[in-house]
C-alpha positions as CSV (number, residue, x, y, z in Angstrom):
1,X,-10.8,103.1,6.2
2,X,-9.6,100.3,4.1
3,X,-12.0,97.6,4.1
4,X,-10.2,93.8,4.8
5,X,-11.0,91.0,2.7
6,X,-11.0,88.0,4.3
7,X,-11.7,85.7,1.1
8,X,-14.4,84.3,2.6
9,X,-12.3,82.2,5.4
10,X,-13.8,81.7,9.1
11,X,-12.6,83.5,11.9
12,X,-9.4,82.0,13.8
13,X,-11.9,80.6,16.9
14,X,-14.7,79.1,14.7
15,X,-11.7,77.3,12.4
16,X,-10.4,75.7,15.7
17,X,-14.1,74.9,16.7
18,X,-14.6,72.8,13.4
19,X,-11.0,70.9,13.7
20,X,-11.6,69.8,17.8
21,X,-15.9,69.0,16.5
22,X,-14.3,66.5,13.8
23,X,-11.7,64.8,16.2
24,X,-14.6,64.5,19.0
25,X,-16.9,62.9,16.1
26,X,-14.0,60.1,15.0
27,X,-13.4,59.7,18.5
28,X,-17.3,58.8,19.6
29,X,-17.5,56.6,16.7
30,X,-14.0,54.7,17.1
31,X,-15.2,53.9,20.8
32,X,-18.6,52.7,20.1
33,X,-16.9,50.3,17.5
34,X,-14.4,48.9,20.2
35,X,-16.9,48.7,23.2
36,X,-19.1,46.7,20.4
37,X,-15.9,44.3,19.8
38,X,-15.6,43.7,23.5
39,X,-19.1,43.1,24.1
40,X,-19.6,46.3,26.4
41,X,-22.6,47.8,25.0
42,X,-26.3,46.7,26.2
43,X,-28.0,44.4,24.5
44,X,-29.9,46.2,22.0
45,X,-28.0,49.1,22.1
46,X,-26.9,49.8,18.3
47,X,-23.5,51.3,17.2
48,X,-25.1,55.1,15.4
49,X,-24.2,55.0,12.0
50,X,-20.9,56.9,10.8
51,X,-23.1,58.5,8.4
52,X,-25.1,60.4,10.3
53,X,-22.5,61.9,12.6
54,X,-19.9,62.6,10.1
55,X,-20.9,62.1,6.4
56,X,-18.0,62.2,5.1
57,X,-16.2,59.6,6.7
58,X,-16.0,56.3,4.5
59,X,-18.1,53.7,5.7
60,X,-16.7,49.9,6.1
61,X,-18.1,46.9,4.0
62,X,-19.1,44.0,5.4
63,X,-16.5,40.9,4.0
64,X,-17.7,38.4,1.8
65,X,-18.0,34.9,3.3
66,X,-16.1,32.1,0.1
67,X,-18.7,29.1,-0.1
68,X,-17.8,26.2,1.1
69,X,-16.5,23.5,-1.2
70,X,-18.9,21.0,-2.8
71,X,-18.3,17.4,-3.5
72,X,-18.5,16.6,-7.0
73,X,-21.1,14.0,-8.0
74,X,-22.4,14.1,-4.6
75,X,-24.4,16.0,-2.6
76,X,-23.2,14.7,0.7
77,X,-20.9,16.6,2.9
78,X,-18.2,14.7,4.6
79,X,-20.3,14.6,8.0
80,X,-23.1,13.1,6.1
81,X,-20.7,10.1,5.5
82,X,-19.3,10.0,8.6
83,X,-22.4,9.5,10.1
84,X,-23.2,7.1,7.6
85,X,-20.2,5.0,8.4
86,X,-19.2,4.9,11.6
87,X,-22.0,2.8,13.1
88,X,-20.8,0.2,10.8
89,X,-17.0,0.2,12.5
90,X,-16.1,-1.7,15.1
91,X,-13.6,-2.1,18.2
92,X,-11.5,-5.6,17.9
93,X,-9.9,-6.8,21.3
94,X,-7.8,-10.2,20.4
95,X,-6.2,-12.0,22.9
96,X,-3.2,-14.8,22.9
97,X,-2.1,-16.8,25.4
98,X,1.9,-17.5,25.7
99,X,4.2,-18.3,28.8
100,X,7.2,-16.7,29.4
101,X,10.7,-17.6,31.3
102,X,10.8,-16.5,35.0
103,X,9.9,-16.8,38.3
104,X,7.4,-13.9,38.3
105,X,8.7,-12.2,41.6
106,X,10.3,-9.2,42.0
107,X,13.8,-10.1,43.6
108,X,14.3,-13.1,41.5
109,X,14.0,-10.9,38.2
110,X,16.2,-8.5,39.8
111,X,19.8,-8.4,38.0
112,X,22.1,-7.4,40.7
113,X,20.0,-10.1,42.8
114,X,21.0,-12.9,40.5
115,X,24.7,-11.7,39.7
116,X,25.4,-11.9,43.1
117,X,23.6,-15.9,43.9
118,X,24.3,-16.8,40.1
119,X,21.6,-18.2,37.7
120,X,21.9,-22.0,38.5
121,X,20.9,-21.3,42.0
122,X,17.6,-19.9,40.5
123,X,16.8,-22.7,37.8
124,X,15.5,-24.7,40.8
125,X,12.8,-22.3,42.1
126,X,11.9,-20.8,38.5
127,X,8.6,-22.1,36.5
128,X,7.5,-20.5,33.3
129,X,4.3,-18.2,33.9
130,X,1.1,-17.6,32.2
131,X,1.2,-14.0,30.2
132,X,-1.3,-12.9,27.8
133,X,-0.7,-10.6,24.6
134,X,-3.9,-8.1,23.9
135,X,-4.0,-7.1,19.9
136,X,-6.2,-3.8,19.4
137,X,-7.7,-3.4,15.9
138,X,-10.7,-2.1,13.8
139,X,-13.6,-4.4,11.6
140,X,-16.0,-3.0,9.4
141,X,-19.9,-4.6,9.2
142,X,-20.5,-6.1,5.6
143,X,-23.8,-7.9,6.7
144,X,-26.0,-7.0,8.5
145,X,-26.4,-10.7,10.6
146,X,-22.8,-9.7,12.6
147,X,-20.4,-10.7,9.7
148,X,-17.2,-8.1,10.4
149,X,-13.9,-7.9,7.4
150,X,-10.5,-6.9,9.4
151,X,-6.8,-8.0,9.4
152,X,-5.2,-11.1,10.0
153,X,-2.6,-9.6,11.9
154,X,-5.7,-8.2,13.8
155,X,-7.1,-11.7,14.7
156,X,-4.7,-14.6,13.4
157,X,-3.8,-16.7,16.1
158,X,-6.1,-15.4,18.6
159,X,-7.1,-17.2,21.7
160,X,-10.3,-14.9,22.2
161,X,-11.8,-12.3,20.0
162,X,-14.2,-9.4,21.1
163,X,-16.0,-6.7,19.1
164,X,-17.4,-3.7,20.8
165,X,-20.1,-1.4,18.5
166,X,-20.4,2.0,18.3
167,X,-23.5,1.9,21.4
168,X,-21.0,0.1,23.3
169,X,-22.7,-3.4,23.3
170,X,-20.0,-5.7,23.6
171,X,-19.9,-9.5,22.0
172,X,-17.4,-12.3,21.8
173,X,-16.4,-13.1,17.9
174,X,-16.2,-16.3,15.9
175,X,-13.3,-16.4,13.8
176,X,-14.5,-17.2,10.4
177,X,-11.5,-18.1,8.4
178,X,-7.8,-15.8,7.6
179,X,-5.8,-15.1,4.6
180,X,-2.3,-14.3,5.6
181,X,-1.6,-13.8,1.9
182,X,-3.2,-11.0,1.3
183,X,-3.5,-9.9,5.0
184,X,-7.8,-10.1,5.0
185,X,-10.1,-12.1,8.0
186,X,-13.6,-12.5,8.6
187,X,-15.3,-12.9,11.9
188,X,-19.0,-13.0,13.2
189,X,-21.0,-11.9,16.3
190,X,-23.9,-13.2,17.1
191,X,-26.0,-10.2,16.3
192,X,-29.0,-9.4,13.7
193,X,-30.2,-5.8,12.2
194,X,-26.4,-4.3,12.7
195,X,-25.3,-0.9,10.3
196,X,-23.3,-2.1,7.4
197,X,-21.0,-0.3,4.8
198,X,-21.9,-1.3,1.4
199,X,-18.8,-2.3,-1.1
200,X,-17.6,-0.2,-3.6
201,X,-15.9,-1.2,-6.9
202,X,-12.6,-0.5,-6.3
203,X,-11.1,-1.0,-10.1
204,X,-13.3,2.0,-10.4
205,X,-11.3,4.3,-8.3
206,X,-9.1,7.2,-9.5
207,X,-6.0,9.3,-8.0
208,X,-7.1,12.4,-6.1
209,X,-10.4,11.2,-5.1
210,X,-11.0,12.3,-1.9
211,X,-11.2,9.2,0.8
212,X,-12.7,8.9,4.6
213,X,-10.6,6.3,6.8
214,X,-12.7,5.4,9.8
215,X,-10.8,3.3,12.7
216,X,-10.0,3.5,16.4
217,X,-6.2,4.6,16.4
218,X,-4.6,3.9,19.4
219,X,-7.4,3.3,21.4
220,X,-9.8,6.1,20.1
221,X,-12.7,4.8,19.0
222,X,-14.7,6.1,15.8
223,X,-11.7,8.7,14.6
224,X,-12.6,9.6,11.1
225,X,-9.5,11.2,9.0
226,X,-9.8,12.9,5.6
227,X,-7.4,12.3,2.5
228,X,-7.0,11.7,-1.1
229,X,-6.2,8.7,-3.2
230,X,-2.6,9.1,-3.5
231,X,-1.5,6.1,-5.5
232,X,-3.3,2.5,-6.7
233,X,-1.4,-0.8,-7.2
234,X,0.8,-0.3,-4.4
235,X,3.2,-3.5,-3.5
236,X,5.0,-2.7,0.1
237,X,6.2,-5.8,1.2
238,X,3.7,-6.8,3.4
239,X,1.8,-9.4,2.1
240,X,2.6,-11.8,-0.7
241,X,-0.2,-10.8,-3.1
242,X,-0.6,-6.9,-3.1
243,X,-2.5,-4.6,-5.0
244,X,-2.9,-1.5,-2.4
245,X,-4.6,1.5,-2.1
246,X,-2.1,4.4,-0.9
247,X,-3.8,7.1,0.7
248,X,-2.5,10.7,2.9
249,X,-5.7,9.9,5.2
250,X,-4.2,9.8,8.9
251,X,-4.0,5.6,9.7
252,X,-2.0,4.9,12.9
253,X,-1.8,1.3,15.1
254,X,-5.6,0.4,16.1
255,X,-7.0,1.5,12.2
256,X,-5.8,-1.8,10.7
257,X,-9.2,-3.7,9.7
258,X,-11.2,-0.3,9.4
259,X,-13.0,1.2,6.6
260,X,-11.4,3.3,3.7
261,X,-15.0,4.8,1.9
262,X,-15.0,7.3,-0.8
263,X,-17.7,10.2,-0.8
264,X,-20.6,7.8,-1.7
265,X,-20.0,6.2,1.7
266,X,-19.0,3.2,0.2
267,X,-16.5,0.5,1.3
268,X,-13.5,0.8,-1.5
269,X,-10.9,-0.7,1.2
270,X,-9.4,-2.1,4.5
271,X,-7.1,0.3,6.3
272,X,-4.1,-2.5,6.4
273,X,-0.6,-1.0,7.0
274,X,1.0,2.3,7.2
275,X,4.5,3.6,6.3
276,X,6.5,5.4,8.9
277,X,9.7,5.6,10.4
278,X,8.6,7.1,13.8
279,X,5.8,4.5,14.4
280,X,2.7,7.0,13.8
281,X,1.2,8.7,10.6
282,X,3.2,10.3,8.0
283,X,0.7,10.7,5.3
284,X,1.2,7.3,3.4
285,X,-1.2,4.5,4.6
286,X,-2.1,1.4,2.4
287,X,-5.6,-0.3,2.3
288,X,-6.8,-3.6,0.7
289,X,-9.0,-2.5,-2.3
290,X,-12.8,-3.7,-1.4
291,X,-12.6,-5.8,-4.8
292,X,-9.9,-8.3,-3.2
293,X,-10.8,-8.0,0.0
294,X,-14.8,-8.9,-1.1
295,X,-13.5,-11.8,-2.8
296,X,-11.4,-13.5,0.0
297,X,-14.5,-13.2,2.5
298,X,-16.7,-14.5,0.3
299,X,-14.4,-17.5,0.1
300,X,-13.9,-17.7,3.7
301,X,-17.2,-17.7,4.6
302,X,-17.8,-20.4,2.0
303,X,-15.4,-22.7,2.5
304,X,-13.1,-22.1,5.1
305,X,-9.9,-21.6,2.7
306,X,-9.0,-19.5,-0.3
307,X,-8.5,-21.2,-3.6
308,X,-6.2,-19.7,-5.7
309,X,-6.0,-19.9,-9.5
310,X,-2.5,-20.6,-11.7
311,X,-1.2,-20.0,-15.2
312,X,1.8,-21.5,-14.4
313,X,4.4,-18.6,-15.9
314,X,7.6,-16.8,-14.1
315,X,7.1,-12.9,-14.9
316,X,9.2,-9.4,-14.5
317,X,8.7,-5.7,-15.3
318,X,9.1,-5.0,-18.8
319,X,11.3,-2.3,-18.2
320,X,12.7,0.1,-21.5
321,X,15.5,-1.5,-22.1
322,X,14.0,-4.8,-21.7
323,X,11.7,-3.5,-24.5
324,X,13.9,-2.2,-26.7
325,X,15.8,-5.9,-26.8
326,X,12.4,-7.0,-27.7
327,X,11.9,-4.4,-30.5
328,X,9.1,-3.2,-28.2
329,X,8.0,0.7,-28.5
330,X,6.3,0.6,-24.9
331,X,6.5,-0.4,-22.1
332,X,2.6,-1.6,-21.2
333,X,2.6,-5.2,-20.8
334,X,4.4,-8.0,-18.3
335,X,7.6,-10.2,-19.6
336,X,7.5,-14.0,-19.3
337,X,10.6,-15.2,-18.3
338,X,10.2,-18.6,-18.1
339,X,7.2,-21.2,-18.5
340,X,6.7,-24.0,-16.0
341,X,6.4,-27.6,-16.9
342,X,2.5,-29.3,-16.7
343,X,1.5,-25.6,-16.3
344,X,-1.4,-24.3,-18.0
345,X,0.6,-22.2,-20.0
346,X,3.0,-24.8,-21.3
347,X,-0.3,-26.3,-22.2
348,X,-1.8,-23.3,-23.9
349,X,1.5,-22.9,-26.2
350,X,3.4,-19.5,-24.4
351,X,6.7,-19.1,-24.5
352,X,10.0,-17.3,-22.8
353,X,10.2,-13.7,-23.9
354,X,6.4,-13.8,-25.0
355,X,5.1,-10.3,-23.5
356,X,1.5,-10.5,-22.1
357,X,-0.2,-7.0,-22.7
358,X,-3.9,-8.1,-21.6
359,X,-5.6,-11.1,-19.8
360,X,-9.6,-11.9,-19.3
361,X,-10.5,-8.4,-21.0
362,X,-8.1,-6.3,-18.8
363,X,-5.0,-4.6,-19.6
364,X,-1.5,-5.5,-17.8
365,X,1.0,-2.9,-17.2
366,X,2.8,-4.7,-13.9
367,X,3.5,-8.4,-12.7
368,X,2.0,-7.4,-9.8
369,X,-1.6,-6.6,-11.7
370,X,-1.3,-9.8,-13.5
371,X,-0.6,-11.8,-10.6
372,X,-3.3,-10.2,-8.7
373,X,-5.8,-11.2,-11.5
374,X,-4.8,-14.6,-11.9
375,X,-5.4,-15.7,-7.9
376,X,-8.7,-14.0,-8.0
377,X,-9.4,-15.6,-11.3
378,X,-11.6,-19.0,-11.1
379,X,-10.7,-22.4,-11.0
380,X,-11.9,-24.0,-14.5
381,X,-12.7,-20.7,-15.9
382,X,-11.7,-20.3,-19.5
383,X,-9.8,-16.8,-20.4
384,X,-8.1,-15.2,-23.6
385,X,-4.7,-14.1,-23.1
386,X,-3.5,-11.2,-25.6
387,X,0.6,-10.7,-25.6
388,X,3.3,-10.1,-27.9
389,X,5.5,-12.4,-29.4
390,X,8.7,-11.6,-31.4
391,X,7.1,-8.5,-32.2
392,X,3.6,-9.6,-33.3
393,X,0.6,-9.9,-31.8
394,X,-0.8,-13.2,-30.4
395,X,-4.3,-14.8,-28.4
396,X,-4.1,-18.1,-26.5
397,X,-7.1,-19.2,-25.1
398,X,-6.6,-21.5,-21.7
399,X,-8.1,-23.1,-18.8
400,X,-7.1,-21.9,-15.2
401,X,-6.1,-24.8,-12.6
402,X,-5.4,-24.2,-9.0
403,X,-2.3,-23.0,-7.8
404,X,-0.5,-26.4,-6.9
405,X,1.5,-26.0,-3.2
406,X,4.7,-26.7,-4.6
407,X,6.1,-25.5,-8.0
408,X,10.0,-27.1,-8.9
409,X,11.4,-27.2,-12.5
410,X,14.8,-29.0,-12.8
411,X,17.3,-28.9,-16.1
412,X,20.1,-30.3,-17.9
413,X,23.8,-31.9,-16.0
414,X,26.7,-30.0,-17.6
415,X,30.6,-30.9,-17.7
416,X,33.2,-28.8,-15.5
417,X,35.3,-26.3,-17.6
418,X,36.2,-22.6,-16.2
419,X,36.7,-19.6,-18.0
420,X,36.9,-15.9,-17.8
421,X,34.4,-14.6,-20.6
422,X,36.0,-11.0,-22.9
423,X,34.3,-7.8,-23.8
424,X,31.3,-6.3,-21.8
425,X,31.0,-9.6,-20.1
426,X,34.2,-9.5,-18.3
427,X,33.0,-8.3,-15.4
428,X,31.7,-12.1,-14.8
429,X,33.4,-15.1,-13.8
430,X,31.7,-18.6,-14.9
431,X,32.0,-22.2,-14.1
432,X,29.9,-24.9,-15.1
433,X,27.6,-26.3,-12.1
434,X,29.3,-28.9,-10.0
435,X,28.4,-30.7,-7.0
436,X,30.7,-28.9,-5.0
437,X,29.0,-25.4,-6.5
438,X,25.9,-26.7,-6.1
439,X,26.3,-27.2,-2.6
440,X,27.9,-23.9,-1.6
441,X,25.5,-21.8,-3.8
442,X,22.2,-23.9,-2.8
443,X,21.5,-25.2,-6.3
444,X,20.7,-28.5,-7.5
445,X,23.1,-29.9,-10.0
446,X,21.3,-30.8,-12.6
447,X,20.4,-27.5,-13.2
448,X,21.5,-26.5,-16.9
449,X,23.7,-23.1,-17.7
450,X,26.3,-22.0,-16.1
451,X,27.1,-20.7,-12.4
452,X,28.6,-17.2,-11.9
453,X,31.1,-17.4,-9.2
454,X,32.1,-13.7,-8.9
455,X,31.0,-10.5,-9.8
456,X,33.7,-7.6,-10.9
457,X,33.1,-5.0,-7.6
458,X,31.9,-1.6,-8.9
459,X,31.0,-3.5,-12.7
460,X,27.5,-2.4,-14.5
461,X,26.8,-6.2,-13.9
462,X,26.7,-5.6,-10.3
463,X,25.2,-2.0,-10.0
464,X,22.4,-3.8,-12.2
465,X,21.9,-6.6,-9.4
466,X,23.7,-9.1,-11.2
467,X,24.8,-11.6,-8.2
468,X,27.4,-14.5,-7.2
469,X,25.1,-17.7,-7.5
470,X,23.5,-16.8,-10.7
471,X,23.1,-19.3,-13.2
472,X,23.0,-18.0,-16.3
473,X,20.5,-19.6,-19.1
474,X,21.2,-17.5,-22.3
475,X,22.9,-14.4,-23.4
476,X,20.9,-12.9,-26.3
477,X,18.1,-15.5,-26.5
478,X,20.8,-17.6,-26.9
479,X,21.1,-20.7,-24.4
480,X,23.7,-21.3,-22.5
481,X,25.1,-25.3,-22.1
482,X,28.7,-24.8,-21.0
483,X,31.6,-22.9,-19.8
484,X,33.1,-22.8,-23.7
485,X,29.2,-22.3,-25.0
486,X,28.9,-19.2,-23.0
487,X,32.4,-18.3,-23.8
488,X,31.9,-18.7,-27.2
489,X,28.5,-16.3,-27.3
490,X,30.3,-13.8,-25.6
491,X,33.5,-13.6,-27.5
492,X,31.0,-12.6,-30.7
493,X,29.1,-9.6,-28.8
494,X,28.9,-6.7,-30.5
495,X,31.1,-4.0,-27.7
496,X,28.5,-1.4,-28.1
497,X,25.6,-3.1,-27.9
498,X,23.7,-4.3,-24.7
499,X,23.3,-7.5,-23.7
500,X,20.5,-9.7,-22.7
501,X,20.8,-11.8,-20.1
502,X,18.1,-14.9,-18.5
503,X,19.1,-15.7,-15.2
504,X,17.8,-18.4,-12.5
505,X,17.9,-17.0,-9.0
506,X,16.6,-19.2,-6.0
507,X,14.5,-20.8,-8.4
508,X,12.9,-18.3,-10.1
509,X,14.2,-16.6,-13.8
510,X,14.4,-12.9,-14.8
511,X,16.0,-11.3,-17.5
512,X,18.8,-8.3,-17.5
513,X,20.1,-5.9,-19.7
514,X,23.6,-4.9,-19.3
515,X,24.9,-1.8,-21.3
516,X,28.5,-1.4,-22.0
């Protein structure tokens, strides 16, 4: 009998038996790990480990958790400052009185009502009526004895003013003193031992540090929002001296007046404006920087007022091709375009054209910088001014005065020719300043130069911003006394070269480059 090798493979019914054991065992263990997921098992009931039912099925690692992020140079975490802050921000109610046109009843204020009795039958019984307009801001604490930084637009004006603190105590607030100009007030409760925020130096701060605003948005009170510095020496239109902060840190109506910290917990500004187009955040906010916003409230509180301080110059951007005209390689510094009479500066020797690159120890690279530090400069102090004059370097040393309240400079009287200038002034049309002129254009007419009385549509003259009512001073440092004068300068222009032109607009002078 032939003997059947079965190479060592298990009978058909044991082979089954191992297949159905192995399914059973994946089974078990795949239903122990979901009734742990859904919380079914006891407690203290462990899932059995895969390992000892079925050893060779792979075992799952546990995922590894990423640290959290650590804030460099500090070693507090962003609820650390929050904590530290908030106490320190407070709720600002102002309240104006006004009176408003209208009877105040309902059937009177109806429309179809009046249409159908007419409005002079109404005038008899109507009487203005009391209303009152509720502001709703933010403040921050700078001392502890109840002395709160905020807003003008927060507080200016206001009839009655009241702070509420972070453990609801509620007080009525002092107005201290505003500054519309750069958009800061000062109040005070009558409090002692309050939290307070400790200033920061803000010409210290960098893009991309990471910022806390802390305010009561639309009502909320203590809403903290996280961000970065997103941009510094921000101008926006808003106030007339402007050297914001931009930051993507949510600011919406009711954070104006509260507290922009960095990750030391210190004050570096006042949450002031916010741009949008749909009336809440879209990730650019502006704040006062702490250094400005320091030095008007320590002005206020002294004296009621804010003294400003002068140097007495008309300035512009130096932009490239402003520089090249000047034989200037960069663009760092701040153009003088013109020097006012009894000024400081007419004093200290500057002259049109000169280009300031530093003042007091601190480099310029925008008018904006410069006229930021000149304000916040002290009356009678005594700084060196470095700048660049036909292309070498200069120091005046001068005295700052205080900013007089009105500034006028007044020229020359000039005859009456007309003429069309040639080459890449064409575009312009000239006349020397009359009376007539001067009137339609708002000018006075003894201004000296020459009025432009049209501007070629769709020229380089007017893409550049070159306007009807210009008066032009000089063409090529070159000034300008007449109709024939100017006519005369421009007739010898080189046709491919630019031109440099000094212009007076609404009493103020700038220069332009025009490029054939």
């Amino acid at each position: 009998m032939n003997q059947v090798d079965f190479e060592h493979k298990p009978p058909r019914g044991i082979k089954r038996w191992m297949v159905a054991a192995t399914l059973l065992t994946v089974g078990i263990v795949i239903g122990f790990v979901v009734a742990s997921d859904l919380g079914w098992l006891p407690a203290g009931h462990a899932v059995p480990d895969a390992s000892s039912i079925a050893p060779t099925l792979p075992v799952a690692r546990p995922v590894s958790t990423a640290p959290q992020p650590v804030l460099s140079g500090s070693n507090q975490t962003f609820v650390d400052i929050a904590k530290s802050v908030k106490p320190a921000v407070v709720n600002i109610y102002a309240t104006k009185s006004g009176r408003s046109e209208g009877s105040g009843t309902a059937p009177f204020d109806d429309p179809l009502f009046r249409k159908f009795f007419g409005d002079e039958f109404f005038k008899k019984f109507e009487h203005p009526k009391e209303r009152k307009e509720r502001g709703l801001g933010s403040g921050v604490i700078v001392e502890s004895n109840g002395l709160i930084i905020t807003n003008n637009h927060v507080v200016g004006k206001a009839d009655e003013i009241r702070v509420t603190l972070s453990d609801k105590r509620e007080f009525k607030a002092k107005l201290i003193g505003t500054d519309p100009k750069t958009d800061v007030a000062v109040v005070k409760i009558d409090a002692t031992g309050l939290p307070t925020v400790a200033w920061a130096d803000s010409d210290k701060l960098e893009v991309g540090e990471f910022v806390l605003a802390v305010g009561n948005p639309f009502g909320l009170t203590q809403t903290v929002t996280l961000g970065i510095v997103s941009a510094l020496g921000r101008a926006a239109g808003i106030a007339e001296y402007e050297d914001f902060i931009q930051t993507d840190a949510a600011i919406n109506p009711g954070n104006s007046g509260g507290a922009l910290v960095n990750v030391r917990a210190e004050l570096v500004g006042i949450n002031t404006a916010i741009f949008s187009q749909s009336g809440g955040n879209m990730g650019i906010g502006f704040a006062v920087p702490s250094n400005m916003a320091q030095s008007i409230m320590g002005q206020l509180v002294q004296t009621g007022k804010v003294v400003r301080g002068w140097l007495g110059v008309s300035i512009q951007e130096l932009t490239p091709e402003l520089a090249s005209q000047f034989g200037i390689t960069e663009t760092k510094g701040v153009l003088v375009s013109d020097v006012m009479d009894d000024s400081p500066a007419k004093k200290a020797g500057f002259e049109r054209a000169d280009v300031i690159i530093e003042y007091d120890g601190k480099s310029m690279d925008s008018p904006t910088h410069l006229r930021n530090a000149v304000a916040q400069t002290a009356v009678g102090k005594k700084v060196v001014v470095k700048l660049i004059r036909d292309k070498k370097p200069k120091t005046i040393d001068l005295t700052i005065v205080e900013q007089p309240k009105s500034m006028s400079q007044s020229g020359d009287e000039d005859g009456g020719d007309s003429a069309t200038p040639t080459g890449i002034l064409s575009s312009l049309d000239v006349r020397d300043l009359t009376e007539e002129l001067a009137g339609r254009y708002g000018l006075k007419s003894s201004e000296r130069g020459v009025v432009i009385v049209r501007v070629k549509p769709g020229s380089t003259a007017e893409e550049l911003g070159v306007r009807e009512g210009d008066i032009v001073l000089e063409v090529n440092r070159q000034a300008v006394t007449s109709v024939k004068n100017f006519e005369r300068i421009a007739g010898k222009l080189p046709k491919d070269q630019a031109v440099l032109l000094l212009l007076k607009r609404q009493g103020r002078t700038i220069y332009l480059t025009l490029r054939p």
